[in-house]
Phi, psi and omega in degrees: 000127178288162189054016198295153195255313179268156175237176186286321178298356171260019189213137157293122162305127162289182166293323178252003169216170194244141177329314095039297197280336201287303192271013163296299192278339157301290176313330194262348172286345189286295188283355181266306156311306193286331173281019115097040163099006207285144176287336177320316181264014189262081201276130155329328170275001192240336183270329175282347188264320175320277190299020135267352199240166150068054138098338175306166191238155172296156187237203181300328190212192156313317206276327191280324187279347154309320179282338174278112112183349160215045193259312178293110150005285155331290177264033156255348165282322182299310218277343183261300178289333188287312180304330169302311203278350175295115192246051146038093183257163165105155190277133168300331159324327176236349162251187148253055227258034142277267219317292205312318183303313185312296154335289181307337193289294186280331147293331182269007182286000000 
């Protein structure tokens, strides 16, 4: 991926994903905000690690939690303070709460 902001060497592999995936799923939430939300880039797979991180819940589909949280102006302001305001609970071996800190780190800049 061009432009990358993470790398693999700043996050720990779970048991069930690799350091790799972790910064994969970072960059591309990076490149996903700075394209100002394009539905394009909102790839199922990107939508099952989304919907696992910073306290959210899966919603019926793809279509629905893209639309509560990036169809507005507004709840695209709500989905960035909630994610700053999440305080990344869990051991990173098994979650992703490097990536989620890592994340806020590069949003508040």
């Amino acid at each position: 991926m061009k432009n990358q902001v993470f790398k693999a060497e700043q996050f720990r592999a779970t048991k069930w994903e690799t350091a790799e995936d972790k910064a994969k799923f970072a960059n591309h939430l990076v490149r996903f905000v700075n394209s100002g939300y394009n539905p394009n880039l909102f790839y199922d797979w990107f939508y099952r690690r989304l919907s696992m991180t910073f306290g959210h819940i899966a919603h019926f589909n793809r279509h629905g939690f893209y639309d509560v949280w990036f169809t507005g102006r507004e709840s695209r302001r709500e989905f960035i303070h909630h994610l700053m305001m999440w305080p990344c609970y869990g051991d990173p071996e098994y979650t992703y709460s490097d990536v989620e800190k890592a994340l806020q780190q590069h949003f508040n800049q």
